[in-house]
C-alpha positions in Angstrom: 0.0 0.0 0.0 1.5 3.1 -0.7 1.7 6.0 1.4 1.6 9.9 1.6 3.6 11.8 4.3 6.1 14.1 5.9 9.8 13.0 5.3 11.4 11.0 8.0 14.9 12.1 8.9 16.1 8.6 8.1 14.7 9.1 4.4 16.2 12.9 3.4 19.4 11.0 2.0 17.4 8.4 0.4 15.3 11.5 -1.1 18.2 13.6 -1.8 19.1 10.6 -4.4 16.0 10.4 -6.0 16.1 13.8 -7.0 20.0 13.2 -8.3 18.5 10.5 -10.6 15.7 12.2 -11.8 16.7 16.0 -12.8 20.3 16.6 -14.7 23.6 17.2 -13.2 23.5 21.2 -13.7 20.0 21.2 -11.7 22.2 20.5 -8.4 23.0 23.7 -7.2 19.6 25.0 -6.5 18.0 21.9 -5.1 16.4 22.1 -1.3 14.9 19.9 0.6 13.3 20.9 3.7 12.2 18.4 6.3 9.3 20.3 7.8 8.0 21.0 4.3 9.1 17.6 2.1 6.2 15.0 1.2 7.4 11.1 0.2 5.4 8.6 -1.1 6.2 5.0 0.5 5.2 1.6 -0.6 6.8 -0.1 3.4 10.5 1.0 3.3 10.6 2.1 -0.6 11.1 5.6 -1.6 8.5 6.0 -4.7 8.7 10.0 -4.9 8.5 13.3 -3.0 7.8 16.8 -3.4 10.4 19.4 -1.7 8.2 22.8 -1.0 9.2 26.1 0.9 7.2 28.3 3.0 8.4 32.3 3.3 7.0 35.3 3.9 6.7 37.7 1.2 5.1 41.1 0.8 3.2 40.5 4.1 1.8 37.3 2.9 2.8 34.0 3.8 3.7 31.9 0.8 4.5 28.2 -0.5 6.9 27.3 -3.2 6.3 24.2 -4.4 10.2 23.6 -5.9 11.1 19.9 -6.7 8.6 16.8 -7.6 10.0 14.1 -8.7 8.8 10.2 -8.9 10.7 6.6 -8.9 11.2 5.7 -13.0 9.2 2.5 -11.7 6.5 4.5 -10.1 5.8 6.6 -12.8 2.4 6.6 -14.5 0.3 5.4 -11.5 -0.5 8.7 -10.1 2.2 9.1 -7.7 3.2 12.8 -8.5 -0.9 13.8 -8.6 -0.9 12.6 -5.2 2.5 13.9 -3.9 0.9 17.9 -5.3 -2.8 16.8 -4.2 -1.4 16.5 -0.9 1.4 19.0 -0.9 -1.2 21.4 -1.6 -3.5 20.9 1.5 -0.3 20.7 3.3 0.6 24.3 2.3 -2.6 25.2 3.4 -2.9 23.9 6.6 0.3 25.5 7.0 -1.6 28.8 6.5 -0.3 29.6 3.0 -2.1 32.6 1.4 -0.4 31.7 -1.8 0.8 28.7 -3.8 3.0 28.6 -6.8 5.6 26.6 -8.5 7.9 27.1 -11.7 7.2 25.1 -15.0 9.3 24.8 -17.9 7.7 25.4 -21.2 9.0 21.8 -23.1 7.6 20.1 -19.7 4.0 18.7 -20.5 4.6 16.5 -17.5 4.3 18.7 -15.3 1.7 20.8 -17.2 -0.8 17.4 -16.8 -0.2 17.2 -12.9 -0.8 21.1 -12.4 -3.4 22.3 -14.9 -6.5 21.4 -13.2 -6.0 24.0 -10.2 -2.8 25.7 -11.1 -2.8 28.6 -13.6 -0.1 30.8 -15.3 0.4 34.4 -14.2 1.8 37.5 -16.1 3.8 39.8 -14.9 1.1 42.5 -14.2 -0.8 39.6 -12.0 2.3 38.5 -10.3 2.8 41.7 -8.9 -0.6 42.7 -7.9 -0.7 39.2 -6.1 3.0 39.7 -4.3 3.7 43.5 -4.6 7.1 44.6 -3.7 7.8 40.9 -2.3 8.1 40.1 -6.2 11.7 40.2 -6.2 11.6 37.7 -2.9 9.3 35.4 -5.0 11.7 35.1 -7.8 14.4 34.9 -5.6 13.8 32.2 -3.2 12.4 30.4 -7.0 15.4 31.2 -9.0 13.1 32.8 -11.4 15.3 36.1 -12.4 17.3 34.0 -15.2 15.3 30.8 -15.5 14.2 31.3 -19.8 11.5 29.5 -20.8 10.0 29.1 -17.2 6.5 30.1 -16.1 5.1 31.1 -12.9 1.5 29.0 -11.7 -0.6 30.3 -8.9 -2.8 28.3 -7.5 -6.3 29.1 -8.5 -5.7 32.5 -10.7 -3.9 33.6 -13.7 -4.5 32.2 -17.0 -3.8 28.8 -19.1 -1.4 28.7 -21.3 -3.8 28.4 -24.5 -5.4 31.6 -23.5 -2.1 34.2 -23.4 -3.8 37.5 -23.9 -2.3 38.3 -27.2 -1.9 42.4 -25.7 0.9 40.7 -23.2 2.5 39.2 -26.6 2.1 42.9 -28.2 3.5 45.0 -25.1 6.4 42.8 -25.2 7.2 43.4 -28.9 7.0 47.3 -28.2 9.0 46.9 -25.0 12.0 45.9 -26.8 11.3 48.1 -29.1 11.3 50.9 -26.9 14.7 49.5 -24.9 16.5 48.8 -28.2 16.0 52.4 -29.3 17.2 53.8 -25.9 20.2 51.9 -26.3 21.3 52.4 -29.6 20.7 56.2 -28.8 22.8 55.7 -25.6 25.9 54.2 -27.9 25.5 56.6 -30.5 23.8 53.9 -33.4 20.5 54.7 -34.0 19.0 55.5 -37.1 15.8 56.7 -38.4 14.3 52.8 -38.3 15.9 51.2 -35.0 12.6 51.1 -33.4 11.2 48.8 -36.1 14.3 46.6 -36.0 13.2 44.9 -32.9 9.7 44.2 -34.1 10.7 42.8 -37.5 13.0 40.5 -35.8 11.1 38.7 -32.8 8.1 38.9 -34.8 9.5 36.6 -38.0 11.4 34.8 -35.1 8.2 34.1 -33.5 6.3 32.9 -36.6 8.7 30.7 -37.6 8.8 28.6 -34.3 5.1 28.6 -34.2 4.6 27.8 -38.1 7.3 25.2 -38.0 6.7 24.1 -34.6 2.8 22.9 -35.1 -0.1 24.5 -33.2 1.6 26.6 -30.8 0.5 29.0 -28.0 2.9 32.2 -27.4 3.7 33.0 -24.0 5.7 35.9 -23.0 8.4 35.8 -21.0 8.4 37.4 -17.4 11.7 37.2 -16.2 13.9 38.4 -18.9 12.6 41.9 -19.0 15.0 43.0 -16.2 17.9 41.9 -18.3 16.7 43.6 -21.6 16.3 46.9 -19.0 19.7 46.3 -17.5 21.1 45.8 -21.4 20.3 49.5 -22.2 23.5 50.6 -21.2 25.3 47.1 -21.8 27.6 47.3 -25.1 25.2 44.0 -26.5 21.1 44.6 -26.3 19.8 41.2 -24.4 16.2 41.0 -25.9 13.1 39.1 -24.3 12.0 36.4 -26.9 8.7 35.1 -26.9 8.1 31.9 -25.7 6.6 29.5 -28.1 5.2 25.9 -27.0 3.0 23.1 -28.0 -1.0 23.8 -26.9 -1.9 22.1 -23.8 -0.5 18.8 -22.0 -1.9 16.6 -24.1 1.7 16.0 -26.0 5.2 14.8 -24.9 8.6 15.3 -26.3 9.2 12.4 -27.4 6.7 13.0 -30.6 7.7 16.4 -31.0 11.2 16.1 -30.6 11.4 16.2 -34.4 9.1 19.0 -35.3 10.4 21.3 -32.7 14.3 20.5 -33.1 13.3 21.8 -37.3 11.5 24.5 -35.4 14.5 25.6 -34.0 17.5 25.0 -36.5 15.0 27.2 -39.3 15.1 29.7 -36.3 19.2 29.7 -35.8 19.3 30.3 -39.6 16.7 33.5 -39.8 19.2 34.6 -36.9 22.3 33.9 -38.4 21.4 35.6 -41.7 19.9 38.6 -39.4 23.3 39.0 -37.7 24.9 39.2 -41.1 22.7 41.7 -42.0 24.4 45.3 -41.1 20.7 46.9 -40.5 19.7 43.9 -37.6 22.6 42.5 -36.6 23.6 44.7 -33.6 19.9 43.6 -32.1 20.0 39.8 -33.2 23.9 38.7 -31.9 22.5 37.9 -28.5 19.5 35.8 -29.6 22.0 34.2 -32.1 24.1 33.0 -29.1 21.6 31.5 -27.3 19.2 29.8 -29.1 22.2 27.9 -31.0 24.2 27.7 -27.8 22.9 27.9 -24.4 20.7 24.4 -23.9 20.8 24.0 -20.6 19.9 25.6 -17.4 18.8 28.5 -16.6 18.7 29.2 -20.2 16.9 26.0 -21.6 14.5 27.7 -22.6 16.4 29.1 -25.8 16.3 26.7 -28.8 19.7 25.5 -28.1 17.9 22.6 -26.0 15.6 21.9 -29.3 18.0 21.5 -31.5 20.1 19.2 -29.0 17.4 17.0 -28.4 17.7 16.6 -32.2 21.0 15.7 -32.3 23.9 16.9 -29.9 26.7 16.6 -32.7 24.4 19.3 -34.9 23.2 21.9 -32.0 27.2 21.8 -30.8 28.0 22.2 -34.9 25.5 25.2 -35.0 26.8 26.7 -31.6 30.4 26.8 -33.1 29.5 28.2 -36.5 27.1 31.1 -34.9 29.7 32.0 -32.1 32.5 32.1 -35.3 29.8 34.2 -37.4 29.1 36.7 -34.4 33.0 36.9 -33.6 33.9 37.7 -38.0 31.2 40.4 -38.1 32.4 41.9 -35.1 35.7 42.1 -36.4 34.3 42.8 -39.9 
């Protein structure tokens, strides 16, 4: 019979394994496990999952961070991670929680199945009317400043992934707009169609990943908007990209891997023909970089991991050629 329940101390190293053999190598630096707030599933003395959470206080409001689920590769598909966040959830509760949330990956439908019945997406503007100024704690305590490609759920309000408000999609376009134009004013570059530059380029980006990736859903990123702020004054403009992912949870990546690694080589080439071009270059170098080279985290969410999951030997190909590319026109 399997049961639900608090960690025992004898079981944290047993846990602690688990979650070794379940997430990659570069995950291990931020993992946590706190006794008082970690739930395992048991079937008599073996470990079948558990679910790490935190509880904090942020913006005068007492909140849970559900951070790590994780299930036995034998215990997977009979409900076991349902049950750890079913029961993780009324635990947070009883702990007096005002607010739930956890951070979900984009290429994750997993994860999307176990939370979409009571979890929901949430914007910026909604994150910040729910936390106010303890924002910054939220993302901190979640890792959420540089984490691309992941989304914030809330328990119980925001909105589903299918149903993006296309004006959040919009604003972003015209935020990098705005920021690229401030910056290439600040370093002396502008010209009369700098502001256009921006839109042209995340917008063709954007269509390309959803034409060639399938029915997609856009979803703006959240995070990244501090660094596209911060970039103003950098020498390189860091844009935010739009997020662009299969509908729903009803797929896995083991039947997209195709589509979406073609998704994302088409989108390396757009880029790598925009950097070459003198009038978009200066604004595409960084997304260049990063979709062809920077697969895993915190920047998975570029189209680096894609393409790897096509075929390591070709993303690591494209990496090489793109950095060699951005380093000639530089010097060109």
């Amino acid at each position: 019979m399997v049961e639900t329940r608090l960690i025992r101390s004898d079981e944290i190293d047993g846990a602690k394994a688990l979650m070794s053999s379940c997430f990659p190598a570069s995950y291990a630096p931020i993992f946590f496990l706190y006794k008082e707030h970690t739930l395992v599933s048991v079937e008599g003395e073996r470990l079948l999952g558990g679910i790490n959470s935190d509880v904090f206080m942020a913006g005068g409001r007492k909140i849970g961070y559900i951070g790590w689920l994780y299930t036995a590769e034998e215990a997977r598909g009979k409900g076991i991670a349902s049950s750890l966040k079913k029961k993780m959830v009324e635990h947070l509760e009883e702990a007096g929680c005002e607010e739930i949330f956890c951070l979900i990956e984009g290429d994750n439908p997993s994860s999307y199945k176990i939370f979409q019945d009571d979890f929901r997406i949430m914007n910026l503007s909604m994150q910040v009317k729910a936390f106010g100024t303890g924002i910054f704690k939220v993302w901190k305590k979640s890792a959420h400043f540089l984490d691309s490609g992941y989304f914030l759920w809330h328990r119980g309000k925001g909105i589903g992934m299918e149903k993006t408000a296309s004006a959040d999609v919009v604003m972003l376009l015209f935020l990098n707009a705005v920021l690229f134009t401030l910056h290439c004013l600040i370093h002396g570059t502008a010209t009369a169609i700098t502001f256009f530059i921006p839109l042209f380029v995340l917008a063709s980006r954007t269509a390309i990943l959803a034409i060639a990736g399938g029915r997609s859903v856009l979803v703006p990123w959240d995070n990244f908007r501090l660094l596209s702020l911060a970039s103003v004054i950098l020498p390189i403009y860091i844009p935010t990209p739009i997020g662009v992912y299969p509908v729903g949870g009803r797929w896995s990546m083991a039947e997209k891997r195709k589509r979406l690694g073609l998704a994302a080589v088409l989108t390396i080439l757009f880029e790598a023909a925009a950097v070459v071009c003198p009038v978009t270059g200066r604004f595409t170098e960084f997304l260049l970089l990063a979709d062809s080279s920077l697969f895993f985290y915190p920047f998975s969410g570029f189209q680096a991991a894609r393409a790897r999951r096509l075929s390591a030997k070709f993303q690591t190909a494209l990496s090489i050629l793109s950095i060699a590319l951005i380093v000639a026109v530089e010097i060109l």
